[in-house]
Structure formats: structure tokens, C-alpha cells
C-alpha positions in Angstrom: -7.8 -5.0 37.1 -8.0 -1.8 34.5 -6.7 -3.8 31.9 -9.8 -6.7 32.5 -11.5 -3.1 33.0 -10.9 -2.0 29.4 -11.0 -5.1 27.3 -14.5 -5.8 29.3 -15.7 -2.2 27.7 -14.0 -2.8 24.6 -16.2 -6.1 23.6 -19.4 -4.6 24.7 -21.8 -4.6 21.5 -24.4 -2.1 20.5 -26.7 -2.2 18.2 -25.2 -0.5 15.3 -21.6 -2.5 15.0 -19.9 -0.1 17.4 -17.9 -0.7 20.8 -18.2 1.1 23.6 -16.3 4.2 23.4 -12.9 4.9 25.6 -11.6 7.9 26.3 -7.3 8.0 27.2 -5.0 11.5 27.4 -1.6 11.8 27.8 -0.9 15.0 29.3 -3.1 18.2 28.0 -4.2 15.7 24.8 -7.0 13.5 25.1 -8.7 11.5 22.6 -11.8 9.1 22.2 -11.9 5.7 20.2 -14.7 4.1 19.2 -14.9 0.3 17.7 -16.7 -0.6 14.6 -16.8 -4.0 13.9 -18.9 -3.1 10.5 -18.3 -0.7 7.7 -22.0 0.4 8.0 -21.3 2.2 11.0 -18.6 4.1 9.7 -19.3 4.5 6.0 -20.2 8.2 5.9 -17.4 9.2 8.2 -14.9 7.4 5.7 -16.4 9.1 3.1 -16.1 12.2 4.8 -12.4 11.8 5.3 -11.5 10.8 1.7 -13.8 13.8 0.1 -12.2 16.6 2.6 -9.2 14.5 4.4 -5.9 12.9 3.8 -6.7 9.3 3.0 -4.0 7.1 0.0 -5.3 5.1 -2.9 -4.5 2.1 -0.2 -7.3 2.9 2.3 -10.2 4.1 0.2 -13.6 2.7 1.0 -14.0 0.8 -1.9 -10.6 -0.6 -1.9 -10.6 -1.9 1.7 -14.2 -3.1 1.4 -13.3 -5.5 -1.2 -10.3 -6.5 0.5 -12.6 -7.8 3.9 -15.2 -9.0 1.1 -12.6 -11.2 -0.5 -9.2 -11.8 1.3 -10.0 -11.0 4.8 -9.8 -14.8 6.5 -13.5 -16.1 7.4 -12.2 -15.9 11.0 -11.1 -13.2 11.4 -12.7 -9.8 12.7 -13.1 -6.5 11.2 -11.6 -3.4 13.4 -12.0 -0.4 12.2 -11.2 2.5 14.8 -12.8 6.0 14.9 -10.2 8.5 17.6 -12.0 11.5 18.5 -11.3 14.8 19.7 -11.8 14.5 23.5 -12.7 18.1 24.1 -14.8 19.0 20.9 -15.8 15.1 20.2 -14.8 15.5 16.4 -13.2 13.0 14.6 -9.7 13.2 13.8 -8.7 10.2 12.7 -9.9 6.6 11.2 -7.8 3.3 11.7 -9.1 0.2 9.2 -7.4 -3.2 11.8 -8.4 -6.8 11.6 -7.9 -9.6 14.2 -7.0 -12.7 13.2 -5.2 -16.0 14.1 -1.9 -17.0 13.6 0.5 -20.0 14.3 -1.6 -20.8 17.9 -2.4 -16.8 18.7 -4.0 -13.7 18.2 -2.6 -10.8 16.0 -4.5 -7.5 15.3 -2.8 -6.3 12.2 -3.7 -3.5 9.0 -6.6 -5.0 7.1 -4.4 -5.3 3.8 -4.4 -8.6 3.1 -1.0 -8.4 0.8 -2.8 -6.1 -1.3 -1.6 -2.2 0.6 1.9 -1.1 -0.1 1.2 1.4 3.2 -0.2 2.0 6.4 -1.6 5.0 6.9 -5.0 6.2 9.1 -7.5 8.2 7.0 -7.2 12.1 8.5 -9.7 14.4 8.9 -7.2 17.3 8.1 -3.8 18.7 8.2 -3.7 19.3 11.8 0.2 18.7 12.6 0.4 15.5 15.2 3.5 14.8 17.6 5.1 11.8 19.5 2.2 13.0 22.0 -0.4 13.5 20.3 0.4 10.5 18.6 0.6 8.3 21.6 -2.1 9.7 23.2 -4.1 9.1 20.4 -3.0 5.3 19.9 -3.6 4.7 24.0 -7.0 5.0 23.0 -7.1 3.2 19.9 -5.1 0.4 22.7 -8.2 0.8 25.0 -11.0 -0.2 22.5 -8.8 -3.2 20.9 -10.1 -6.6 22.1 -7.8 -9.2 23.7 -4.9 -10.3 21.3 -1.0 -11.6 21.8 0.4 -9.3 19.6 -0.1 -6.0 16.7 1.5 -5.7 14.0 1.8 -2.7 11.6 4.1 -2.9 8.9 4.8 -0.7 6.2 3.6 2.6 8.0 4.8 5.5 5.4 6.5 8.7 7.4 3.6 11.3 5.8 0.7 11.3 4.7 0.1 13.7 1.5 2.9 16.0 3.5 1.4 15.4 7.2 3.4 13.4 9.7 1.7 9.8 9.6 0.6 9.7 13.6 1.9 6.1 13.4 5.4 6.7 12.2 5.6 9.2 15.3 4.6 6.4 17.9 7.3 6.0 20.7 6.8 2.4 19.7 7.3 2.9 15.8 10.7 1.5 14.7 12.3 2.3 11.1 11.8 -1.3 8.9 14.0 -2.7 6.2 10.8 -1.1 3.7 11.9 1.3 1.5 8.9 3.4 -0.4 10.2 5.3 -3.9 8.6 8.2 -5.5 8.5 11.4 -7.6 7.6 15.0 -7.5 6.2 16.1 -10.7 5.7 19.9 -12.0 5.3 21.9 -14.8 4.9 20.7 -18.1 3.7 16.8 -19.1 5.8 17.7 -22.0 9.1 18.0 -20.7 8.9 16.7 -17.8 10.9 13.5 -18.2 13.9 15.6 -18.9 12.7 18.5 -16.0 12.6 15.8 -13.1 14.3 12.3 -14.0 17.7 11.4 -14.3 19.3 12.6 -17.2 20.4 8.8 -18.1 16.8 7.9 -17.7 15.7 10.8 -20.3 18.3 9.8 -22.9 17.1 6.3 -22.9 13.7 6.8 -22.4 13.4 8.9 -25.7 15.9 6.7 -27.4 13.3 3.4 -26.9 10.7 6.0 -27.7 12.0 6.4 -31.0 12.4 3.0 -31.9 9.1 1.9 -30.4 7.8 4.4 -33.1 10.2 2.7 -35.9 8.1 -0.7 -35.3 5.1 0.9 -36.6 3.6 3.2 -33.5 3.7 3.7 -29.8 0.7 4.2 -27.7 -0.1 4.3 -24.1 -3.8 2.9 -23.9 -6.4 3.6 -21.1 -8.6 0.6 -20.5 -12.0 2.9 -20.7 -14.8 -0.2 -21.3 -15.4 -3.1 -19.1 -14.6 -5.2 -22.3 -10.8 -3.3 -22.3 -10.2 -3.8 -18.7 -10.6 -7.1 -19.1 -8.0 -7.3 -21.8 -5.5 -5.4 -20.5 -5.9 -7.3 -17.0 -5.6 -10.1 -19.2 -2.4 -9.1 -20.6 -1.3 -8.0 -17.3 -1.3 -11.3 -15.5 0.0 -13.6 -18.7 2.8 -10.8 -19.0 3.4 -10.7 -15.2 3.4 -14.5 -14.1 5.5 -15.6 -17.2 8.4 -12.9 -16.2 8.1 -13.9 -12.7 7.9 -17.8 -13.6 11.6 -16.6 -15.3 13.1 -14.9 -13.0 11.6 -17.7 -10.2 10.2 -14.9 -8.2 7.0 -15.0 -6.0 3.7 -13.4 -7.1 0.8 -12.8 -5.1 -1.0 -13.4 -8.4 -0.9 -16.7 -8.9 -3.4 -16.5 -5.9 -7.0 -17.2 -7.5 -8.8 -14.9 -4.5 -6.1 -11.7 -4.7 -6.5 -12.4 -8.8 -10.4 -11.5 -8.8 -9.5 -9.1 -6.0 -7.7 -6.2 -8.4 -10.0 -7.5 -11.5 -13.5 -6.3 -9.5 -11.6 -3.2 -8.1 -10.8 -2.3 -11.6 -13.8 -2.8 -13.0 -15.4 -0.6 -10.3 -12.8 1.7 -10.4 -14.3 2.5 -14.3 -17.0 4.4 -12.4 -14.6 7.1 -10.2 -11.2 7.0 -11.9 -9.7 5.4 -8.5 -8.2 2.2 -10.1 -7.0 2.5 -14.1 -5.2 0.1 -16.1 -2.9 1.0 -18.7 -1.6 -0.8 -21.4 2.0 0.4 -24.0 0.8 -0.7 -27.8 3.7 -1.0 -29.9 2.3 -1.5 -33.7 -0.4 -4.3 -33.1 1.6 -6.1 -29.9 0.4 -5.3 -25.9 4.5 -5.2 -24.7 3.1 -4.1 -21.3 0.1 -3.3 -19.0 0.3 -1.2 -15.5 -2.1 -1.5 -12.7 -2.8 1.8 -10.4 -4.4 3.7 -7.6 -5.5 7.8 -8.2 -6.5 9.4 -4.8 -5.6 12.9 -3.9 -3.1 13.4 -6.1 -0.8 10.7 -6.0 -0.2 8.2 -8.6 0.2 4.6 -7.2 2.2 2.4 -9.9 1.0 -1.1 -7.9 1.4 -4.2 -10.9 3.8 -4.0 -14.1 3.9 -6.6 -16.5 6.4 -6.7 -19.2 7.5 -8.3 -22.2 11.0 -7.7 -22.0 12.4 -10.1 -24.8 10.1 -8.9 -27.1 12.5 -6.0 -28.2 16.4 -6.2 -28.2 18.2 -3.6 -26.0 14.6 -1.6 -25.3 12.5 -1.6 -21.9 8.9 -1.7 -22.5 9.0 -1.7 -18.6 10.8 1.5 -18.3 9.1 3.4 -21.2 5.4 2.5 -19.9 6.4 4.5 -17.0 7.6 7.4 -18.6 4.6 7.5 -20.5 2.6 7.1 -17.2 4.3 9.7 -15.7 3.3 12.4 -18.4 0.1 11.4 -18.4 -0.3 11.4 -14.6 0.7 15.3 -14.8 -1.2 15.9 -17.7 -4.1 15.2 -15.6 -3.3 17.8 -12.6 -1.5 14.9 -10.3 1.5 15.9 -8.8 2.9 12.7 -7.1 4.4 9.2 -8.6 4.8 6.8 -6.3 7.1 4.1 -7.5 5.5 1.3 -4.4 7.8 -0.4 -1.4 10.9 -1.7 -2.6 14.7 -0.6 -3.8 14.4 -2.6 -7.4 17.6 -0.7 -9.1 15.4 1.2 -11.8 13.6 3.4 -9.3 17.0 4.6 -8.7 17.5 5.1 -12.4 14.9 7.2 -12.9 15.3 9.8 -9.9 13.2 8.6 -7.4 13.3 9.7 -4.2 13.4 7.2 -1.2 11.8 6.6 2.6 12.1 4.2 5.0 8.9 2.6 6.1 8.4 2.4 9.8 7.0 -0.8 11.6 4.8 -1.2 14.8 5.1 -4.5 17.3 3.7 -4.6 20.4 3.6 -8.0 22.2 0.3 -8.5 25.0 1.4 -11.8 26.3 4.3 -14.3 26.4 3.0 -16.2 23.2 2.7 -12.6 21.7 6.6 -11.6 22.7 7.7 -14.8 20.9 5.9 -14.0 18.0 7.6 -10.8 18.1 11.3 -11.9 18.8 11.3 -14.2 15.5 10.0 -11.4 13.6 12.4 -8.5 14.8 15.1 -11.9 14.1 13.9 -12.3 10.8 14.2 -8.6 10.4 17.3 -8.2 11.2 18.4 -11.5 9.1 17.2 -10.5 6.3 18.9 -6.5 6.9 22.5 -8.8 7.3 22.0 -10.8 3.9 20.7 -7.4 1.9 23.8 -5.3 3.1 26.5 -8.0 1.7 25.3 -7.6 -1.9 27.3 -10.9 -2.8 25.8 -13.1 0.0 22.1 -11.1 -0.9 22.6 -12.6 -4.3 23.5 -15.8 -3.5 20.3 -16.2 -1.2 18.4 -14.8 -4.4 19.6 -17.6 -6.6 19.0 -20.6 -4.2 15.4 -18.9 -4.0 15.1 -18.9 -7.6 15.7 -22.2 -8.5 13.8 -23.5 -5.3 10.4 -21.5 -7.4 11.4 -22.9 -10.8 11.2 -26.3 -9.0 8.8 -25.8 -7.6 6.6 -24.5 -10.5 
């Protein structure tokens, strides 16, 4: 009877695109959530929290608009939660969910669409959260939620610019198979390859800088004019697909939709600085173009595409991100984060590594099979990737599959 209770307050409209309001405390901590089912409702508070919160380059308003403007499924409904302060009523924290359909149920998941390495709430501040405050904080979240089998939450970083991510803390938050890569940066743009990478990685990187300057000039270009974003995007997807065509790899680019997704973002992005695309000039040839996020910060590298025949024995791959990376702290940022995944070169440079937590809660007994296969999948995929001869196998039977297919 409370749980009809709830989900009968949770789908009660007002005017404005919010749900009735629920308040749920575990212990001395108590929160409130509110629903909005539009990002009217909630537009100033989002703005709020990116100008004077903790928010990544993944949940900005302008990014996750344009991902329910052009990937979110037609059926599927926007969730985005507002938790409040109990006691004070302020808010603390902003969640951006969808709920969707899936294989004969419902699963209320992040509104990423494919398109957000990470997870993480937008903060109001630095306050420190705990396992309780956490799952105090999601029981109301829980409370406002309409009727679905299952949630899923993947890719859920541990902080958040340095603050415990309040989902990573959740009793219900496993580590995942993710892996998220990245670099401090200090001091100096000048010598700051040599200050904070590998000393392997330095060597080579100024070696291939010196030859890329033999073939008559290296340059790392800013795409500054609509006309340049469009060529370097350009360049971007014709470098990417063909090296992924090669290696028979999957790209969410050869999706038309997700393709005019990151072109609009980085044509708005011209306006704030939030989305940049770079391109690595070598005499009169584009051997690479790189595809970011700037919020707070942080450096998102998100889309590389490469020409890596072009030279003999020289990355342009590996150089475009050196390059990157002293322009990043030339500009004040102080993070470079190298995305979700354990590609061998992040490890090259220096990076730094964190396992990505996961969420999955199962409602119902369509919702718990749901679940099962994907904790199975999980761990059948963990198996295969720690036997590096079996992993590779899989990988090559994959490949050839996609070069068939193509």
C-alpha cells in the first residue's frame, strides 16, 4: 500500500512540468525530490549549479538538451530530479534520468544516449556526502520515480571535481568493469609533457615533434568559425570511420542522429567555449582532429581521429594529445581526462586510472531478469578481458564479423 502510495504521488502533474514533491530521511538526514518532466522547470536551477556548482562537461545544460532534442527515443520520458534539503528546502543536488522501454519492460536509466562517458548529479557545492547521506538522498529520488522494472546507472565516476559522487557511495553502487583515465596538470604548459607524463611518452612525443616539423610545419589548429568547425568535423569523421572500418571496430558515428548530435553541439559550443574541436596540421595535410568538453576545469578528450599510415614510425594520435594537453594548461585548466576505457596508450602516457561504479536495482520479476543477464554479461566479459590471449581472440572474431559486415 505505501509503494501504490508513492508512485500514485509521484505521477501527479502540475502545471509547470513538476511532480509532486516527496520527502524520505534515513536517520537525522532527510531530503526532498521533486520531478520535472521538462527542462523549463528546472532551467535556472541547472544553470545555477553549473555557474556556482560541481557539474562535468557531460551534464551541462546545453549538452543534455540536445541529447533529449535528438537521441532521446520518441517514447520515452524525460526525468530530471531536483533532491532538496529537507530542513532548509535548498537544493543540493540535480539528477538528469529518462524512462524508456526495453526488450518488453521499463528501464529508468541516465539520459546519455551513448553520448556521456559519466554519470554524475549536478551539485550545488562541496558539501562532503556519505553512504547515508547518499541513500537517504537516493530514497527520495526512489519515491518521486514513476513505475519501472528496473534502473540502470552505468558509468557513475567515484568524484566529482574532488567530491565523493553521492552515487558511487550508494549501498547499492557496485564497482563495473569501466575504467575512466586522466591527468593532473601543473605548472608550466612549456614543460609540462616532461613535468607529468612518462618519460617514454616525453621522448617520443618530442621525437615525432621534430619530424612533424621536418615535413614542412606542425600546428595544432582551433576550429574558431562555423566554416572551420565544419571542416575539422569533417576531417574528424572521414579520419575516424576509415580507422575504425580497419581495425573492424564499432562507432557510434556511423549513426546519422548521434552524427548531427556532436556537429550542432559544436557549433553552439563556438558561443561559450564548452565544446572545441581541434585539428594537428602537418605542412598542408589535416593528420588528425579531436573532439572535447571544457567545464570547470577539466579537459574531456571525447572523439580522436587519426591518420596513422600517413607517417612511418610517428603517431599523429599521440602527438595531438600532447599538444592538447599544453594547450589545455595554457588556458588555466588543470585536469585531462583521457574518457572510459584501458586503450594501452593512456597507460603510456601516465594517466591515472578509476573504476567506474554501476547502479542496478530490479522493481519486478521482469526487472530482476533484466538484471541477472546484465550482471552475466558483466562478469563474462570481466573472464574474457583478464585472459589476454582468449580477450584477443574474441577481438578478432569481432573484427572480421564488422569487416563483413561493412
Amino acid at each position: 500500500m505505501a509503494s501504490q502510495a508513492v508512485r500514485k504521488a509521484a505521477m501527479t502533474d502540475t502545471p509547470d512540468g513538476l511532480l509532486a514533491p516527496a520527502t524520505v530521511g534515513v536517520g537525522a538526514v532527510r531530503y526532498t525530490a521533486r520531478l520535472h518532466t521538462s527542462f523549463d522547470s528546472v532551467k535556472l536551477l541547472w544553470r545555477r549549479f553549473e555557474a556556482t556548482g560541481l557539474c562535468t562537461g557531460h551534464q551541462g545544460f546545453d549538452w543534455v538538451t540536445g541529447i533529449a532534442e535528438r537521441l532521446m527515443p520518441k517514447s520515452a520520458v524525460l526525468l530530471v530530479v531536483e533532491v532538496n534539503d529537507a530542513a532548509t528546502g535548498v537544493p543540493v543536488m540535480l539528477l538528469p534520468l529518462m524512462r524508456r522501454r526495453a526488450l518488453g519492460h521499463y528501464v529508468i536509466e541516465w539520459l546519455s544516449c551513448g553520448v556521456c562517458d559519466y554519470s554524475a548529479p549536478l551539485l550545488a557545492d562541496t558539501r562532503p556526502w556519505t553512504t547515508q547521506s547518499a541513500d537517504a538522498a537516493w530514497a527520495a529520488v526512489r519515491a518521486v520515480l514513476p513505475p519501472a522494472d528496473r534502473i540502470h546507472v552505468a558509468g557513475i565516476p567515484q568524484e566529482i571535481h574532488g567530491v565523493a559522487n553521492p552515487l558511487a557511495l550508494l549501498s547499492a553502487s557496485r564497482d563495473s568493469i569501466q575504467i575512466a583515465s586522466g591527468l593532473a596538470m601543473d605548472g608550466d604548459p612549456e614543460t609540462l609533457i616532461k613535468r607529468i607524463c612518462k618519460a617514454s611518452f616525453s621522448k617520443n612525443f618530442h621525437k615525432h615533434c621534430r619530424r612533424f616539423e621536418q615535413m614542412g610545419g606542425l600546428a595544432l589548429v582551433e576550429a574558431e568559425t562555423p566554416a572551420m568547425v565544419e571542416q575539422h568535423f569533417a576531417t574528424l569523421l572521414e579520419l575516424r570511420l576509415n580507422r575504425f572500418r580497419e581495425l573492424g571496430r564499432f562507432d557510434l558515428l556511423t549513426q546519422a542522429p548521434v552524427v548531427e548530435f556532436y556537429r550542432a553541439a559544436a557549433l553552439r559550443g563556438l558561443s561559450d567555449g564548452s565544446v572545441r574541436l581541434f585539428g594537428l596540421r602537418v605542412g598542408d595535410a589535416w593528420l588528425a582532429s579531436i573532439y572535447v568538453l571544457i567545464k570547470q576545469g577539466t579537459l574531456h578528450a571525447l572523439l580522436l581521429g587519426i591518420d596513422q599510415d600517413a607517417v612511418p614510425n610517428v603517431s599523429p594520435g599521440l602527438t595531438t594529445i600532447g599538444k592538447l594537453m599544453m594547450w589545455a594548461r595554457s588556458q588555466g585548466l588543470d585536469y585531462f581526462d583521457l574518457s572510459v576505457g584501458s586503450q594501452g596508450y593512456k597507460q603510456h602516457i601516465g594517466a591515472s586510472s578509476a573504476v567506474l561504479a554501476e547502479l542496478c536495482q530490479a522493481m519486478t520479476l521482469k526487472g530482476r531478469g533484466a538484471t541477472a543477464y546484465i550482471r552475466l554479461r558483466g562478469k563474462t566479459e570481466l573472464y574474457v578481458r583478464s585472459r589476454p590471449a582468449l580477450f584477443k581472440a574474441v577481438q578478432g572474431v569481432m573484427r572480421r564479423m564488422r569487416r563483413l559486415k561493412n
